[in-house]
GUMIDO-144974 format. One record per residue: x, y, z of N, C-alpha, C, O, CB in turn; chain; residue number from 0; residue in one letter. Coordinates in Angstrom, 2 decimals. Atoms other than C-alpha are relative to their C-alpha. Glycine has a CB too. Example, Ala and Ser with C-alpha at 12.3 -4.5 7.8 and 13.67 -1.06 7.14 Angstrom:
BEGIN
+---------+---------+---------+---------+---------+---------+---------+---------+---------+---------+---------+---------+---------+---------+---------+---+-----+---+
!     n_X !     n_Y !     n_Z !    ca_X !    ca_Y !    ca_Z !     c_X !     c_Y !     c_Z !     o_X !     o_Y !     o_Z !    cb_X !    cb_Y !    cb_Z ! c !   k ! r !
+---------+---------+---------+---------+---------+---------+---------+---------+---------+---------+---------+---------+---------+---------+---------+---+-----+---+
!    0.89 !   -1.19 !    0.00 !   12.30 !   -4.50 !    7.80 !    0.90 !    1.20 !    0.00 !    1.94 !    1.18 !    0.66 !   -0.99 !    0.03 !    1.25 ! A !   0 ! A !
!   -0.82 !   -1.19 !   -0.06 !   13.67 !   -1.06 !    7.14 !   -0.77 !    1.09 !    0.73 !   -0.26 !    2.20 !    0.90 !    0.41 !    0.46 !   -1.42 ! A !   1 ! S !
+---------+---------+---------+---------+---------+---------+---------+---------+---------+---------+---------+---------+---------+---------+---------+---+-----+---+
//
This chain:
BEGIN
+---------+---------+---------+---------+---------+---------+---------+---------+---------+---------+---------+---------+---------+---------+---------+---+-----+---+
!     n_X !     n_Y !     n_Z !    ca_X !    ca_Y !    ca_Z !     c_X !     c_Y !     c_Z !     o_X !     o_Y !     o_Z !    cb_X !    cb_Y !    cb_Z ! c !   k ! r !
+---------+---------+---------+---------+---------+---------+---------+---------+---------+---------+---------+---------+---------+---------+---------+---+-----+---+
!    0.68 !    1.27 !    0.08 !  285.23 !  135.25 !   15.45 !    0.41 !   -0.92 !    1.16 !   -0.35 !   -1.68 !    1.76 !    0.28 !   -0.67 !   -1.34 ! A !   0 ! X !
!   -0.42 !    0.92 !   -1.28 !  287.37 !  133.59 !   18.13 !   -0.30 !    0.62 !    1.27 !   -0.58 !   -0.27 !    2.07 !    1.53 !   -0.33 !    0.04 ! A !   1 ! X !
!    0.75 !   -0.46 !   -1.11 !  286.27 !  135.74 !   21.00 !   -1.26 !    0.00 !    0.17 !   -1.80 !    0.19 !    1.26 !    0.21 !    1.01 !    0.21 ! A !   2 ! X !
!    1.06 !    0.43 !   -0.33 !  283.25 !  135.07 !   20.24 !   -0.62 !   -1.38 !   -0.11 !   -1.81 !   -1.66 !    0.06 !   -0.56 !    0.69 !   -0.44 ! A !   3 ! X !
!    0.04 !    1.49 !   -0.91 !  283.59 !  131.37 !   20.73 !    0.40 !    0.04 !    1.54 !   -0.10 !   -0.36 !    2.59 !    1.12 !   -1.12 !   -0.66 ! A !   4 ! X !
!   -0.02 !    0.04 !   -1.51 !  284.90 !  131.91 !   23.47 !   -0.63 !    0.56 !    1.01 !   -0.72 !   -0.06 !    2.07 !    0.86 !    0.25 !    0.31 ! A !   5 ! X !
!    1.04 !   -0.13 !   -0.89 !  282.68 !  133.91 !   25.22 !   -0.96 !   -0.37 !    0.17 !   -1.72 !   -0.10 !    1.11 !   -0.27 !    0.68 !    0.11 ! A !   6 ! X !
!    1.66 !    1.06 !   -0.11 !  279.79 !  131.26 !   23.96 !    0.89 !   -0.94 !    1.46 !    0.51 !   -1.16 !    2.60 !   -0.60 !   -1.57 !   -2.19 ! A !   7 ! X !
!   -0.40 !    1.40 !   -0.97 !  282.18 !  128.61 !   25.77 !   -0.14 !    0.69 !    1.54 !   -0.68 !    0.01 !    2.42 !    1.96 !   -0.74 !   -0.34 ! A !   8 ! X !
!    0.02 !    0.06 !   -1.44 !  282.49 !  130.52 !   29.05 !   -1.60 !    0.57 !    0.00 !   -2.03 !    0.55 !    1.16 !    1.32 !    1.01 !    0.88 ! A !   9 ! X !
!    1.59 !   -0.12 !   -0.50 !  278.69 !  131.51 !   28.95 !   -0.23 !   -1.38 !    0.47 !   -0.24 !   -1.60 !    1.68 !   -1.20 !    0.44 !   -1.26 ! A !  10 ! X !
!    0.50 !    1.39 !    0.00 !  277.74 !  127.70 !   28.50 !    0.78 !   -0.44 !    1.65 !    0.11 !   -0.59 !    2.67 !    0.64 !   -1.03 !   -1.64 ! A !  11 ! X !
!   -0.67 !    0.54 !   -1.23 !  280.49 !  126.59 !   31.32 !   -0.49 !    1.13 !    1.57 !   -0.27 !    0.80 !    2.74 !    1.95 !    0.04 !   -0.43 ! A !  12 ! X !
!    0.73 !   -0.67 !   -0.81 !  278.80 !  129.30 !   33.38 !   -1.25 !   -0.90 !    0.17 !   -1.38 !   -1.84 !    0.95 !   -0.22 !    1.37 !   -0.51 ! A !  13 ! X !
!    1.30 !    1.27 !   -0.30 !  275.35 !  127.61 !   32.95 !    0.20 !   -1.26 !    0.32 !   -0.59 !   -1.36 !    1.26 !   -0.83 !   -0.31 !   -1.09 ! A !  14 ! X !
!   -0.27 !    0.87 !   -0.02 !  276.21 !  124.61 !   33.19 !    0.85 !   -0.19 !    1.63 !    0.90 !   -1.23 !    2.29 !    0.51 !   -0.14 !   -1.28 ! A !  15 ! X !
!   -0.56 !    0.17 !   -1.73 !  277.98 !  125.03 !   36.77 !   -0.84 !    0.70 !    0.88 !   -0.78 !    0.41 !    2.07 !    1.55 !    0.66 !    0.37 ! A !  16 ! X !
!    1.44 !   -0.69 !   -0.73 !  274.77 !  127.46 !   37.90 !   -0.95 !   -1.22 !   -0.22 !   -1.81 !   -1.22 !    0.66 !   -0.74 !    1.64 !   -0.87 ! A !  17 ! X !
!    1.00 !    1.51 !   -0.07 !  272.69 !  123.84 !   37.01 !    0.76 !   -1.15 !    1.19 !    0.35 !   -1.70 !    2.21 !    0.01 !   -0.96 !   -1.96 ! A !  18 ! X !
!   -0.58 !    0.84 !   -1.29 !  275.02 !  121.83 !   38.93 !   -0.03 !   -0.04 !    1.55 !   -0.06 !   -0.92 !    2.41 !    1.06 !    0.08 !   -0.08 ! A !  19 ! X !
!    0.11 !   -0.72 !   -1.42 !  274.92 !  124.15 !   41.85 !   -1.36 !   -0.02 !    0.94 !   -1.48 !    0.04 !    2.16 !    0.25 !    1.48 !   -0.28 ! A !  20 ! X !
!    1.02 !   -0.07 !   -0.19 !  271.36 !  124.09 !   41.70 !   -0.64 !   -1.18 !    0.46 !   -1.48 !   -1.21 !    1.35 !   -0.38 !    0.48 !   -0.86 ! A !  21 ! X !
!    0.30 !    1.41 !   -0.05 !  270.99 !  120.19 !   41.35 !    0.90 !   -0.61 !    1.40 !    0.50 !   -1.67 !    1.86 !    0.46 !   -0.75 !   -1.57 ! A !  22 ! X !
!   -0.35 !    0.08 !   -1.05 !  273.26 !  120.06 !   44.36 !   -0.64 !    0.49 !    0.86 !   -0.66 !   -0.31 !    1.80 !    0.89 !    0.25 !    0.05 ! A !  23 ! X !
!    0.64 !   -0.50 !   -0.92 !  271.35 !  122.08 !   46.41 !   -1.59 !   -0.86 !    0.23 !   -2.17 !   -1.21 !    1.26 !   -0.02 !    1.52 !   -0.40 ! A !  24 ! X !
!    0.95 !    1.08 !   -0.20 !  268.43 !  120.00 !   45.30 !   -0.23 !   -1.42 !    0.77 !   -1.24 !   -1.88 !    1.29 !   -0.09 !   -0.25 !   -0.96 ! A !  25 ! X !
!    0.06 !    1.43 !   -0.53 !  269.59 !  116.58 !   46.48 !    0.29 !    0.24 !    1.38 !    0.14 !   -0.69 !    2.17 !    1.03 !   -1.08 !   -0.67 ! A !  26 ! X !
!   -0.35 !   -0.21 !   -1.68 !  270.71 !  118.42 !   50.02 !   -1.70 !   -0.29 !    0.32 !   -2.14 !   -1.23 !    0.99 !    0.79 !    2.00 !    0.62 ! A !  27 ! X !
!    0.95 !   -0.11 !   -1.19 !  267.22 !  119.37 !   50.82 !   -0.94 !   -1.61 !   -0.27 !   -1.67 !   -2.10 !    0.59 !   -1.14 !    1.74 !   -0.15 ! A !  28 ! X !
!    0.78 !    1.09 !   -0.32 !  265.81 !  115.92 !   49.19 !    0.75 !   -1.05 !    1.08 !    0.19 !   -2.11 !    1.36 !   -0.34 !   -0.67 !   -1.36 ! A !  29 ! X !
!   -0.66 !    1.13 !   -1.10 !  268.23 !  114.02 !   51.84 !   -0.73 !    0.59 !    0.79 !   -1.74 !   -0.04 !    1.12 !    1.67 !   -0.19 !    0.46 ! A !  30 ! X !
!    0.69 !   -0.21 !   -1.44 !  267.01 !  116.16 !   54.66 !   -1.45 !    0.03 !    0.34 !   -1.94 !    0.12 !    1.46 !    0.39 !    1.18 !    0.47 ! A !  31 ! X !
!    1.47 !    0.05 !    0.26 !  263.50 !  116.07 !   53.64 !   -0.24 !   -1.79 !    0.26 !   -1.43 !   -2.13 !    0.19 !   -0.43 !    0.68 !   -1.81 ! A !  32 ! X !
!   -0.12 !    1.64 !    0.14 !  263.97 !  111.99 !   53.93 !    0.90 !    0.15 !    1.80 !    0.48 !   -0.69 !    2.60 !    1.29 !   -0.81 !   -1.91 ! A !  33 ! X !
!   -0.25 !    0.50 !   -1.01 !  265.77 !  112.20 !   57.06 !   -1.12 !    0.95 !    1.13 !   -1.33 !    0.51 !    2.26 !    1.63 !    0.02 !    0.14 ! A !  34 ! X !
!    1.29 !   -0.25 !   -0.84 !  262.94 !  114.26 !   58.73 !   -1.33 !   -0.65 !   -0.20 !   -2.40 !   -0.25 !    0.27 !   -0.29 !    1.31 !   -0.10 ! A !  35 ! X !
!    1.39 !    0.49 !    0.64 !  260.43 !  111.85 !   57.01 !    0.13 !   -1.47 !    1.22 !   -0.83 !   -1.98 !    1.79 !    0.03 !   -0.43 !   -2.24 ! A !  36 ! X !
!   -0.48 !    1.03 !   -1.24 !  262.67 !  108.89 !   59.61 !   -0.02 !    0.13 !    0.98 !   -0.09 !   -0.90 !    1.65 !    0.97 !   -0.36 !    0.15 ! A !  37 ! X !
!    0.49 !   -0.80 !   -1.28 !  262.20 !  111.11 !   62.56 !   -1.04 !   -0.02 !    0.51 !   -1.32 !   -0.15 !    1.70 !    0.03 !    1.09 !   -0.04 ! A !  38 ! X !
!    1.47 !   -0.29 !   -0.54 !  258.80 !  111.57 !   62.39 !   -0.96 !   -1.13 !    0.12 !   -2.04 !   -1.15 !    0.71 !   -0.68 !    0.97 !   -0.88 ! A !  39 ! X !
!    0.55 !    1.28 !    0.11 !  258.01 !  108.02 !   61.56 !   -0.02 !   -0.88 !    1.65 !   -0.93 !   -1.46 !    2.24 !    1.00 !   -0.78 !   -1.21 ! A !  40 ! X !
!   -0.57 !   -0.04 !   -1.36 !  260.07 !  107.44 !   64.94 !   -1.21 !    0.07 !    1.53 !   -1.62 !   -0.71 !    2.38 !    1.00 !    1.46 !   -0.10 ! A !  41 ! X !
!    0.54 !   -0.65 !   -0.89 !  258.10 !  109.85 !   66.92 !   -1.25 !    0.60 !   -0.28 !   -1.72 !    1.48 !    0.44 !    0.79 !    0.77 !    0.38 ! A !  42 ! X !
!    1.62 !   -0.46 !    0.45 !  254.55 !  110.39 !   64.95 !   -1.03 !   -0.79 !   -0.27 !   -0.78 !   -1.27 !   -1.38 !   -0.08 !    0.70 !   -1.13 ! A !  43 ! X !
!    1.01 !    1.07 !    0.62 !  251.41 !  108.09 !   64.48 !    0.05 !    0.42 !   -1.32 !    0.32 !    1.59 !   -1.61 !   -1.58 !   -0.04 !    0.59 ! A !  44 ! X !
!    0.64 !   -0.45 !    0.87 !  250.49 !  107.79 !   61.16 !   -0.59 !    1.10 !   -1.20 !   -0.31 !    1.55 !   -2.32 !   -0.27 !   -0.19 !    0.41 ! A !  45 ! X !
!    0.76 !   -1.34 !    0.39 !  247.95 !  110.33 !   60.83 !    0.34 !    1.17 !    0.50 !   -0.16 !    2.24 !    0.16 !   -1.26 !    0.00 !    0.29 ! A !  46 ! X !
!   -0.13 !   -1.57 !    0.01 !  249.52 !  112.86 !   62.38 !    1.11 !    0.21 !   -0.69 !    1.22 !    1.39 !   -1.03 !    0.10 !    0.73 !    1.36 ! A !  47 ! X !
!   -0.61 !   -0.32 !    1.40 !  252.28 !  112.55 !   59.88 !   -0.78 !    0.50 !   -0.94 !   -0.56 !    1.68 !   -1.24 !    0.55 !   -1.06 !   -0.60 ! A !  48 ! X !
!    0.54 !   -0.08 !    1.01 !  250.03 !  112.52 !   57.31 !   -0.38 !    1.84 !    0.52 !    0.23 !    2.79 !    0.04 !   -1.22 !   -1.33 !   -0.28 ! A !  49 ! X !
!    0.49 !   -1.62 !   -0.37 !  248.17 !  116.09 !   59.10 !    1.10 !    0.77 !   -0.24 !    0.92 !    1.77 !   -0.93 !   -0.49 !    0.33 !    1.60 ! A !  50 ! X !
!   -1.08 !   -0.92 !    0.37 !  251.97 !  117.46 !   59.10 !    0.26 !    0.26 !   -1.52 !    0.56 !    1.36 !   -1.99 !    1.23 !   -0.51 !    0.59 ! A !  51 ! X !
!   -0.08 !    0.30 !    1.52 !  252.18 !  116.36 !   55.43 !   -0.74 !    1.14 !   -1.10 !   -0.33 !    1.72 !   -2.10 !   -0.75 !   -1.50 !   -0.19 ! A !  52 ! X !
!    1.17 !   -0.70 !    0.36 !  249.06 !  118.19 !   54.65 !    0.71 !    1.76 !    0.75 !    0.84 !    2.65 !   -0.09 !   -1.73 !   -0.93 !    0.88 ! A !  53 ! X !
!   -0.35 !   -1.46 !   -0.75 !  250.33 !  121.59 !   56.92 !    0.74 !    0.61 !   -0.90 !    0.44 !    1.77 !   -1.22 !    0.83 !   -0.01 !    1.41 ! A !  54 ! X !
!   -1.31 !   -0.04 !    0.64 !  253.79 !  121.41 !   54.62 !   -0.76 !    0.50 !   -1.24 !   -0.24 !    1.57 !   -1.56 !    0.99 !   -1.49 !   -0.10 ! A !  55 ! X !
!    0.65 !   -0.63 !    1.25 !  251.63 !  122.31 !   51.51 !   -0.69 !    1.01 !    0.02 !   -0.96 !    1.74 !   -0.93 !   -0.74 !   -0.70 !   -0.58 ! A !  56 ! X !
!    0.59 !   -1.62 !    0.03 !  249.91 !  125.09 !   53.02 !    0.86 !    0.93 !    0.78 !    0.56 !    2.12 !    0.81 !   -1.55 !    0.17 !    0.69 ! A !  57 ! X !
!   -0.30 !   -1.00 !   -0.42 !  252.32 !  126.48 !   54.96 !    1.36 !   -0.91 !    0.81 !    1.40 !   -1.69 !    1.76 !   -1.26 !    0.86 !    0.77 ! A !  58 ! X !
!   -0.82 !    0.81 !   -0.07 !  255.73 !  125.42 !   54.71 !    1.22 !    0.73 !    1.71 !    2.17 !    0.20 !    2.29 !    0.64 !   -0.10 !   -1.81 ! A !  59 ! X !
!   -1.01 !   -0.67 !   -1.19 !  257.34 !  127.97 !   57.79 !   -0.55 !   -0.82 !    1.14 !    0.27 !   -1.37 !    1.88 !   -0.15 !    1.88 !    0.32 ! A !  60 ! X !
!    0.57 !    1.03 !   -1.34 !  254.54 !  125.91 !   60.59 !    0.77 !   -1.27 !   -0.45 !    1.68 !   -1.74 !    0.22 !   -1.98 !   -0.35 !    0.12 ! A !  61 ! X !
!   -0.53 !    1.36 !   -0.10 !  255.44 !  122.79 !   59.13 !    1.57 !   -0.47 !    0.19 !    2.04 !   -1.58 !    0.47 !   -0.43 !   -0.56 !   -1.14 ! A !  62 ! X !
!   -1.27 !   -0.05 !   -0.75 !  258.91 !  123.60 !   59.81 !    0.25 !    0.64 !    1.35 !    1.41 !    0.41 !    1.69 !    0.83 !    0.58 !   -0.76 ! A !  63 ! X !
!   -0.03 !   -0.56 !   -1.67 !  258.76 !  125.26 !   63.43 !   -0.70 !   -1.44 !    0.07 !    0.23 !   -2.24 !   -0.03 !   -1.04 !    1.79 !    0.71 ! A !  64 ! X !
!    0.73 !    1.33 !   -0.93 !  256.35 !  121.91 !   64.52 !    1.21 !   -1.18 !   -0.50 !    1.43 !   -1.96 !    0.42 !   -2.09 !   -0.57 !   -0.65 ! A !  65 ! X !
!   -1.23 !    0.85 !    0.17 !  259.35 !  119.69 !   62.98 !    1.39 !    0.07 !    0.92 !    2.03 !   -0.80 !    1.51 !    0.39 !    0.27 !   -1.33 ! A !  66 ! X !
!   -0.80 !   -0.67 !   -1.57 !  261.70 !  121.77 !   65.34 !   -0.16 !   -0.54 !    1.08 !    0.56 !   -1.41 !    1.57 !   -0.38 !    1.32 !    0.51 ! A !  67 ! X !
!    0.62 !    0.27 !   -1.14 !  259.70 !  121.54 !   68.14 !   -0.01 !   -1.47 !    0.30 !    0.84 !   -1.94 !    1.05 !   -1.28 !    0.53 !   -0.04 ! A !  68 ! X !
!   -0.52 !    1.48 !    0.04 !  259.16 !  117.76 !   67.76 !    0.99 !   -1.02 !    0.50 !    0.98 !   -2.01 !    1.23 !    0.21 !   -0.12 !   -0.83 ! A !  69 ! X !
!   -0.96 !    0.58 !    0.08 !  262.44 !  117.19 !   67.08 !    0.79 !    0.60 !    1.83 !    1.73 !    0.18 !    2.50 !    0.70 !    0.40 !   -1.63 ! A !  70 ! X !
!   -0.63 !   -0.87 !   -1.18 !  263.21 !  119.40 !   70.21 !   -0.59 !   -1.03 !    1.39 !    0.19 !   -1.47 !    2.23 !   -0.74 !    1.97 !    0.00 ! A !  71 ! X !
!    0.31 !    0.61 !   -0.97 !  260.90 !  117.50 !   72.60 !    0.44 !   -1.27 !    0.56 !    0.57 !   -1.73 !    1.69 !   -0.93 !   -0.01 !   -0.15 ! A !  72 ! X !
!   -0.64 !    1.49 !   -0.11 !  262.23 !  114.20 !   71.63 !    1.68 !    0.32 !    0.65 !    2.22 !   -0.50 !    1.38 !    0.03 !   -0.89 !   -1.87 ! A !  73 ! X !
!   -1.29 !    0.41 !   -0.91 !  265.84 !  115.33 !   72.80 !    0.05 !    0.39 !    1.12 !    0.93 !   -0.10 !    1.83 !    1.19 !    0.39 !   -0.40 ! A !  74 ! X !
!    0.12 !    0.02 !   -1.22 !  265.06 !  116.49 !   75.62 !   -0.87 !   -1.33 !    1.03 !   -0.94 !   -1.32 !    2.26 !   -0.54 !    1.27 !    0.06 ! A !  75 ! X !
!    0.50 !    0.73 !   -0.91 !  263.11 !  113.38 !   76.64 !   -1.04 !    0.24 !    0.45 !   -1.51 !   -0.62 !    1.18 !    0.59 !   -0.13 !    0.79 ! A !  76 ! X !
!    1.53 !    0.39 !   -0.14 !  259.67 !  114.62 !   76.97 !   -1.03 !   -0.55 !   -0.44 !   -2.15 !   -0.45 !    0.07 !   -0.45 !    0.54 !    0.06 ! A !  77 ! X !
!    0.81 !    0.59 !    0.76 !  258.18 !  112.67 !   74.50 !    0.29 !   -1.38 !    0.49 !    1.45 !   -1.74 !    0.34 !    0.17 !    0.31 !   -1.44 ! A !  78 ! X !
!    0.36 !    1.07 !   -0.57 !  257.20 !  109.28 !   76.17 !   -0.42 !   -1.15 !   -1.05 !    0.12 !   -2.25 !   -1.21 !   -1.03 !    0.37 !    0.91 ! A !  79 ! X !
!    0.51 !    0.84 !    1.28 !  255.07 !  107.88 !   73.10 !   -0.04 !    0.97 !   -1.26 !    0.34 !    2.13 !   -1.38 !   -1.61 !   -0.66 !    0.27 ! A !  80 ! X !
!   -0.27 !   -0.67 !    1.33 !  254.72 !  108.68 !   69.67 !   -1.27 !    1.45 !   -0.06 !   -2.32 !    1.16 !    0.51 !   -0.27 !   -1.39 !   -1.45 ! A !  81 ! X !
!    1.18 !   -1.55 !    0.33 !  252.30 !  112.26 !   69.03 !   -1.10 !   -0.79 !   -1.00 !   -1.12 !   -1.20 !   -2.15 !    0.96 !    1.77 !   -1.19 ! A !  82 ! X !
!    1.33 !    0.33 !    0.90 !  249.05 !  111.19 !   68.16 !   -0.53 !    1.11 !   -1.16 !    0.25 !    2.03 !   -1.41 !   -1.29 !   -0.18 !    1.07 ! A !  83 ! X !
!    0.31 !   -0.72 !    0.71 !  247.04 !  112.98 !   65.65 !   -0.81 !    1.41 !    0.94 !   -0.74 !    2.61 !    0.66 !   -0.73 !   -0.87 !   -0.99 ! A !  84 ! X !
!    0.38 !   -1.18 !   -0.92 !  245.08 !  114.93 !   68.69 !    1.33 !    1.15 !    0.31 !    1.31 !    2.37 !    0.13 !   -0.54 !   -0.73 !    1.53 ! A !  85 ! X !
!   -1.27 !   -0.46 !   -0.91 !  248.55 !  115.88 !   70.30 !    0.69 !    1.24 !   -1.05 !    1.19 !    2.27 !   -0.60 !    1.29 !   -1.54 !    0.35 ! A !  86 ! X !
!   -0.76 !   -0.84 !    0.70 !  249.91 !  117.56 !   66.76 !   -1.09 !    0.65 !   -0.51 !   -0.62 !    1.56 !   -1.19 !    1.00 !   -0.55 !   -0.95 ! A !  87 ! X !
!    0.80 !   -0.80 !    0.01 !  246.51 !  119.05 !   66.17 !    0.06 !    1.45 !    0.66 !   -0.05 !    2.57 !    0.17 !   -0.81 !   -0.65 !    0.35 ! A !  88 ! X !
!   -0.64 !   -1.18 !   -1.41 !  247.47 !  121.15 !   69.73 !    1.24 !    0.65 !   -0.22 !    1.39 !    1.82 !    0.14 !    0.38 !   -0.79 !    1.54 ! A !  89 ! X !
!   -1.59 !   -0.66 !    0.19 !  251.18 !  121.84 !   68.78 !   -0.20 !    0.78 !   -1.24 !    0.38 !    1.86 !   -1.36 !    1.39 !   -1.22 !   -0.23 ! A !  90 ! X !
!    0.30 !   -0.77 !    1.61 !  249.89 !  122.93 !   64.98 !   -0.55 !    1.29 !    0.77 !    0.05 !    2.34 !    0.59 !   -1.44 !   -0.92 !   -1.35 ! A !  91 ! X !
!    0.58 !   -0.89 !   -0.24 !  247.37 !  125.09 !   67.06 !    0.86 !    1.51 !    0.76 !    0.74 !    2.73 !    0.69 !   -0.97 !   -0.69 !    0.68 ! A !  92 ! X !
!   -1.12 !   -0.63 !   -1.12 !  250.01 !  126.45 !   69.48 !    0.87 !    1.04 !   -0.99 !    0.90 !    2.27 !   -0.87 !    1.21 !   -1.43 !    0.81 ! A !  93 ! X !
!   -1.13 !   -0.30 !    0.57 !  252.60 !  127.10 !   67.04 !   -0.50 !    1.33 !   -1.29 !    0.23 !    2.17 !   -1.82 !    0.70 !   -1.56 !   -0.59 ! A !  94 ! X !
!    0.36 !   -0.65 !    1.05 !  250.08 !  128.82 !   64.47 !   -0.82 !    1.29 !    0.67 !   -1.34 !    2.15 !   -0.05 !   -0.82 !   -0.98 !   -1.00 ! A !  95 ! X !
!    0.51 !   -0.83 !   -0.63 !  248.72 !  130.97 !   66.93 !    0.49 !    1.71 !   -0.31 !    1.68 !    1.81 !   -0.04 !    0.24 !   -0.54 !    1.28 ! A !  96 ! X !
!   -0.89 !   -1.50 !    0.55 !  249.78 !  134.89 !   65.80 !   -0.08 !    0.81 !    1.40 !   -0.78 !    0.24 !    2.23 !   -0.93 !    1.12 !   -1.56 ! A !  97 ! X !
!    0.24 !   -0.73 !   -1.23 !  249.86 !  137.28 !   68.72 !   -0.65 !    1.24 !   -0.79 !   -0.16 !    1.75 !   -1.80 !    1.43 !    0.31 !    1.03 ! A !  98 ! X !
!    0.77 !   -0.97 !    0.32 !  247.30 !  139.88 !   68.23 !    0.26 !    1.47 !    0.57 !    0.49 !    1.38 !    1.77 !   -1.16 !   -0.45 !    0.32 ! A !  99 ! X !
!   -0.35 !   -0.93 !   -0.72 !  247.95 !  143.36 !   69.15 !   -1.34 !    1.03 !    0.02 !   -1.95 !    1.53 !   -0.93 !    1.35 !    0.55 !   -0.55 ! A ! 100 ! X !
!    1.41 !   -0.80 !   -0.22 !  245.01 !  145.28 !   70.66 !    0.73 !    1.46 !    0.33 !    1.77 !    1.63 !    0.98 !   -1.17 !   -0.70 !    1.49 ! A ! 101 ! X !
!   -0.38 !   -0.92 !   -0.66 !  245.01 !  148.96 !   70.82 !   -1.18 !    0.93 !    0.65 !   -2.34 !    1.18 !    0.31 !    0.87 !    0.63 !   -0.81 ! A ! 102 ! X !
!    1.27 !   -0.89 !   -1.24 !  243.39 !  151.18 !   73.82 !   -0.02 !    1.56 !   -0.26 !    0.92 !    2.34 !   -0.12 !    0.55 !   -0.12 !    2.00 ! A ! 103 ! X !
!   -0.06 !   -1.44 !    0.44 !  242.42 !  154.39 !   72.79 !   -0.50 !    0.68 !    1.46 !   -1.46 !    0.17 !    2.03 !   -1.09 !    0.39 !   -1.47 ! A ! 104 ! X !
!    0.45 !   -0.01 !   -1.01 !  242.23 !  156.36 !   75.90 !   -0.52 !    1.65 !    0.02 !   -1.10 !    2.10 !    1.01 !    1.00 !   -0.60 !    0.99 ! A ! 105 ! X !
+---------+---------+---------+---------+---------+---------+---------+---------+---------+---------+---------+---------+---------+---------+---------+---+-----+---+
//
């Protein structure tokens, strides 16, 4: 009867530190999800936030490579003004581009 309290108690203290672990991992990515939301505010009109916003729900690997990139142009200093909505239209296009592989039958 007592070993099997105790193996309820270390189940429970198991769960209970696999939720914690989990809820930690949660509030990491909602900080960094908030400090790439200050970045882009920085260095994005508007609407082409909003277009990245919209990308992030269909396709969360582009909307992280064009956040990269972004973030990449701005430290190097090629970004002058903020990325219009045309400008991240072109970098979405760029970045989503697949390389096609043709084959020559000869």
């Amino acid at each position: 009867m007592e070993e099997d309290i105790e193996e309820l108690k270390r189940r429970k203290l198991a769960e209970l530190q696999q939720r914690y672990a989990l809820q930690q991992e949660l509030l990491k990515q909602i900080e960094a999800e908030k400090q790439i939301n200050l970045i882009l505010k920085r260095l994005a009109t508007p609407q082409a936030i909003e277009r990245l916003k919209n990308v992030r729900l269909v396709n969360r690997a582009l909307y992280l490579k064009a956040v990269q990139q972004i973030i990449a142009l701005a430290q190097s200093g090629q970004l002058k003004e903020k990325i219009s909505d045309e400008q991240m239209k072109k970098l979405l296009m760029l970045l989503s581009k697949r390389r096609e592989t043709k084959i020559v039958r000869k």
